[in-house]
Backbone as numpy.savetxt, mean C-alpha at the origin, in Angstrom:
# Nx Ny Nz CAx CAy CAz Cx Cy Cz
15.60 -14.30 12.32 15.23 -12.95 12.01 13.90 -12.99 11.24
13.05 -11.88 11.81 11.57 -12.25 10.95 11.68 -11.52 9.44
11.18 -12.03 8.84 10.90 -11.19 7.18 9.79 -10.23 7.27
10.21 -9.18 6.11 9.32 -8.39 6.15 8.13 -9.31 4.91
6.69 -8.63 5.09 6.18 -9.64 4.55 6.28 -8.35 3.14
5.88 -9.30 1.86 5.86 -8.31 0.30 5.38 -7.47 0.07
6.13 -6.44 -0.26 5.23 -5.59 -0.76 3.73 -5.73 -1.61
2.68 -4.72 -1.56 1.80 -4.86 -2.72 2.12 -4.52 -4.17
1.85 -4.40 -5.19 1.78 -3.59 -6.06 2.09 -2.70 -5.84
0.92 -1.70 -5.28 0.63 0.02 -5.47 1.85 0.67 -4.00
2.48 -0.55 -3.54 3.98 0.23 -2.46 4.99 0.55 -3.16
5.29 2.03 -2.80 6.64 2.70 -3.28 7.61 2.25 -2.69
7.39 1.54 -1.44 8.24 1.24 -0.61 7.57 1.00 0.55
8.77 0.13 1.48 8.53 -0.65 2.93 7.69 0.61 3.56
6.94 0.18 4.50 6.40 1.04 5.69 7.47 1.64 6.33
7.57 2.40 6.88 8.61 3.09 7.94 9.70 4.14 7.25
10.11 3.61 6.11 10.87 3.83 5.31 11.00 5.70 5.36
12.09 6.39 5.51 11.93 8.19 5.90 11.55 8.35 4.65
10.58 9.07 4.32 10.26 10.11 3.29 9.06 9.37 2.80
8.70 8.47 3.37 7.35 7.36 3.22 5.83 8.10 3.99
4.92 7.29 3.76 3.68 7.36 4.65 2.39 6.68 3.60
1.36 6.38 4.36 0.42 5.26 4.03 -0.44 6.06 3.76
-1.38 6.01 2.30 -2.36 6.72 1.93 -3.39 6.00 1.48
-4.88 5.95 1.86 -5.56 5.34 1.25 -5.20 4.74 -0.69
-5.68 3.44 -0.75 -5.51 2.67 -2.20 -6.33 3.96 -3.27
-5.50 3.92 -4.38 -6.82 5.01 -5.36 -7.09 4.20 -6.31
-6.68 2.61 -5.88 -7.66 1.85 -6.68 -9.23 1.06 -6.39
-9.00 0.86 -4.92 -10.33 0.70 -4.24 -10.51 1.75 -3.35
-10.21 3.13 -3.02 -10.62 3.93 -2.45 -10.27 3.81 -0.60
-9.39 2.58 -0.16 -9.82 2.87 0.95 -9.82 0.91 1.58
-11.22 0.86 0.32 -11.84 -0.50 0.91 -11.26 -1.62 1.19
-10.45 -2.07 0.24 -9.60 -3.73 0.34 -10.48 -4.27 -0.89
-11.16 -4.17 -1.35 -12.38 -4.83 -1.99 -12.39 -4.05 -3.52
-12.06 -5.09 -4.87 -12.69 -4.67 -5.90 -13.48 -5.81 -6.80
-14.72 -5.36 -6.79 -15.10 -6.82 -7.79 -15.42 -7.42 -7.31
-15.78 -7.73 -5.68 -15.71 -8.94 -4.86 -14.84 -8.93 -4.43
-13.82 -8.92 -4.52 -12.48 -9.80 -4.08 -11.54 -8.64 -3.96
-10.37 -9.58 -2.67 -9.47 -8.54 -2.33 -8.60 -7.72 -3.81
-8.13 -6.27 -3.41 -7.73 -5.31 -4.32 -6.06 -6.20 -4.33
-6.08 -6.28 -6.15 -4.79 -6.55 -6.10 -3.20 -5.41 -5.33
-4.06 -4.33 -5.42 -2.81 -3.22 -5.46 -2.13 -2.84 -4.33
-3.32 -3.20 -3.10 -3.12 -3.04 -1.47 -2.93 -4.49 -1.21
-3.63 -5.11 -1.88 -3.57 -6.83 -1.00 -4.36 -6.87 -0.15
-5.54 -6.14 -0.40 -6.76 -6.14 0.48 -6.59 -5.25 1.79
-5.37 -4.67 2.16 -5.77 -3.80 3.53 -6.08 -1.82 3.10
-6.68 -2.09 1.98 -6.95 -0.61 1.21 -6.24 0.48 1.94
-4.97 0.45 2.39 -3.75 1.22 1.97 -2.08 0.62 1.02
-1.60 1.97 1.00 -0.41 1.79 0.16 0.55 2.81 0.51
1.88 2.14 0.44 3.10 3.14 0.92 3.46 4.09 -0.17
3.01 5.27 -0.24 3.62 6.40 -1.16 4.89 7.24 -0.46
5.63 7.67 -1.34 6.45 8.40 -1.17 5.74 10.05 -1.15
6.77 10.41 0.16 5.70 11.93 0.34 6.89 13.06 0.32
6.20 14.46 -0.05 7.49 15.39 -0.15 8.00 15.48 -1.78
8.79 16.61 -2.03 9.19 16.75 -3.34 10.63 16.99 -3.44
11.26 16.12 -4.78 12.71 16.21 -4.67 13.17 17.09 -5.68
């Protein structure tokens, strides 16, 4: 069975996940890139899984 690979930091949760969706990083904006080097919070693919909707 394959693994899912780790979350980043800045994920509320797995991809797919209902009540989920992928929003640009609002720590590098987007890029993957802070400082030089990949964004700790995305893991360099400058998105992140937020939780969407209000409970």
């Amino acid at each position: 069975m394959a693994q899912q690979p780790p979350l980043n930091p800045g994920d509320e949760a797995e991809p797919g996940v209902p009540g989920t969706g992928e929003d640009l990083c609002p720590d590098c904006n987007g890029t993957g890139k802070r400082d030089g080097a990949d964004c700790e919070t995305c893991g360099g693919t400058g998105k992140v899984t937020q939780g969407i909707g209000g409970g």
